[in-house]
Each structure stands twice: as C-alpha cells, then as structure tokens.
C-alpha positions, 0 to 999 in steps of 0.5 A: 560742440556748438554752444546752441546745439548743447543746449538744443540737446540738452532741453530738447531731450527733457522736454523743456522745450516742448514745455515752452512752446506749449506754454506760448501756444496756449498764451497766444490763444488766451491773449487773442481769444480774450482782447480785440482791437474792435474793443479798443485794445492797442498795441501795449495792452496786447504787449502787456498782456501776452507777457504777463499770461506767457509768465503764468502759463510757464508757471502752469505747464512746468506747475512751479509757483502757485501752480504746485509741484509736478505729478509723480510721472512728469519728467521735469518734476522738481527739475524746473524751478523759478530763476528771476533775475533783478525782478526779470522772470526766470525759469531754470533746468539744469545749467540753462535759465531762460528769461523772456522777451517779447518783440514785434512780429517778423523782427526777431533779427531787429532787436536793440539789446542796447536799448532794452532793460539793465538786465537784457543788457547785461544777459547780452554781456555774458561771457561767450567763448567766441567773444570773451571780451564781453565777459561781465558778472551779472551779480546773480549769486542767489539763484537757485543752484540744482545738485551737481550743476555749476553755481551760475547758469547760462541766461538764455533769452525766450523770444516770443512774439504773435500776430492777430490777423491771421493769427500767426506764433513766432518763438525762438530760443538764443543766446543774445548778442549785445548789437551796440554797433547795429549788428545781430543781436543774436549769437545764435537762435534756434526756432521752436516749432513741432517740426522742429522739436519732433516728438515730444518726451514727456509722457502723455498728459490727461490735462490738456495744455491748451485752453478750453472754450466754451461749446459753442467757440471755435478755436482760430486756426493757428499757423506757426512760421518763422520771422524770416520764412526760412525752414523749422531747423535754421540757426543763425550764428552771428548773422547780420540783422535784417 
C-alpha cells in the first residue's frame, strides 16, 4: 500500500485527522477574529501569530501539555503525545508525528525545503522507500516511544496556511520532499477538508472546538478549498511544483 494512503488510513480511522483540522479551523478564526490590517498588523504578525495559536489549539483539541489528559471517552486519550523534535513542535499517534509549517496561501506546491530551518531540511531527508539515497538520522533517539510502536516514527509535515479576504483555510498532510533541484517538495500530500476526512469517529463533544464570541458577533463565513482548486481527494506523488 502507498505510504500516503497507510497513514491516511491510519489517522483518518482514529480521528487524528479531524482533530488537526478542528485545531487549524478554530486557529484561523481566532488569528483573523482578533488582528486586522486596518490595526496595522502585517504580513509576519499574522505568520507569527497563526503558528503559535495553531500550536496551542493542537495542545487544545488533543488536551496534551497544559491542557490536560483527555476525557475517559475520547478516543485519542493518552494516544496523542507531544513529539518536538530540535525545539520544532511535534505531536505524535502511533508511527506518525506531524510537525507544522506554515506557507503562503495558494503556494503549498512553492515550498523551498532547502531553504527552510536544519530541522525541515532533514524531516525532507528521510529515508523514503522510492528515494533511499536521501536516507539521513535525524538524531531523534528521545522521542516518545508508544507500546508496541517502532522507536523512530515517520515525521510528516502540517501545512497550514489562511487568507483574510475572503476569509479562506488551506491544509495539507505530506511527506516532504528535499527539492534542492527546484522540484515538488512534496512526496505526496493529502488535502484535509469535511469532504475529504468524511465522518468524524471521535464521539461527540459537549465542548465545542470552535471559539466562541461574544453575543452580538458574528462569525465570518469561512470557505475551505485547496491551493490548486482541484477536488477534496487529489494526492500528488512527486509532482512538479507550480
């Protein structure tokens, strides 16, 4: 089986999927809910920003960190735990750990990896069974180890990105692809959307995901699409980037 489609299967089944776009959605709606650029907040503040909310919402959603253990019927509880690698934040189910990285919207396929931080680079160096010539340690040998799971997990990449007018979400899950020469920096990707995780497994919440306003504020409509306007299920192998 594809490597993409495994992981798909595998974190899609438990919900950890929904969890991550529960986590971005609700991100996007705090980050634009709260800064403006008629307030004088650029580019890098709203970078900055959606990172470091995105980081604290996953700690939310998955109630790892200082967001405690998880209720007794949630299936992720105690499954989910934090996996940083070199300071970068991580969170880990199973084989998987995910880290994130924000781009700018509609460039998912623009990504530089080498030019990003040491530790994007070398997550875009792993060993990856159509490539093992890019095999490389990441040195990771104190990560969190689950029962009955293999001592070095798969490092995938988040890919999160949102735009203010209109107010629109982008979010991939993929293995990276070190693009040196200019090529995808993408092994494959997999868009994560309702239409495209379908029914969420995790029973129902009392607490909502999403934030809550005051009474008289309306939320802004959100869309959700992709960066290259193709369907819910597209996956790209190592297509070239546009």
């Amino acid at each position: 089986m594809h490597e993409g489609q495994e992981a798909w299967d595998v974190l899609a089944g438990a919900g950890f999927l929904h969890a991550l776009r529960d986590a971005h959605e609700a991100a996007t709606r705090i980050v634009f809910g709260r800064l403006s650029r008629s307030a004088g907040f650029k580019d890098r503040s709203f970078g900055y920003t959606s990172f470091d909310v995105l980081e604290s919402q996953l700690d939310r959603v998955f109630q790892v960190g200082a967001f405690g253990p998880a209720g007794a019927d949630d299936p992720l509880q105690g499954a989910v735990v934090r996996a940083n690698l070199n300071g970068s934040p991580g969170w880990r189910y199973g084989q998987y750990r995910i880290l994130l990285k924000r781009y700018d919207f509609g460039a998912v396929d623009g990504i530089r990896w080498d030019q990003a931080s040491p530790t994007k680079q070398a997550v875009s160096k792993q060993d990856y069974a159509d490539d093992p010539q890019l095999a490389l340690d990441l040195g990771d040998h104190d990560a969190p180890v689950l029962p009955g799971q293999a001592p070095a997990p798969i490092t995938l990449v988040l890919a999160h990105s949102a735009s203010e007018e209109p107010l629109e979400m982008e979010l991939y899950l993929g293995r990276p692809r070190f693009n040196a020469d200019g090529g995808s920096p993408w092994w494959w990707r997999r868009v994560l959307t309702r239409e495209s995780l379908g029914a969420d497994p995790r029973p129902a919440r009392v607490e909502p995901t999403m934030p809550i306003w005051s009474e008289d504020e309306v939320d802004v409509p959100l869309r959700l699409r992709t960066a290259t306007g193709r369907t819910a299920t597209d996956e790209t192998s190592s297509e070239p980037a546009r």
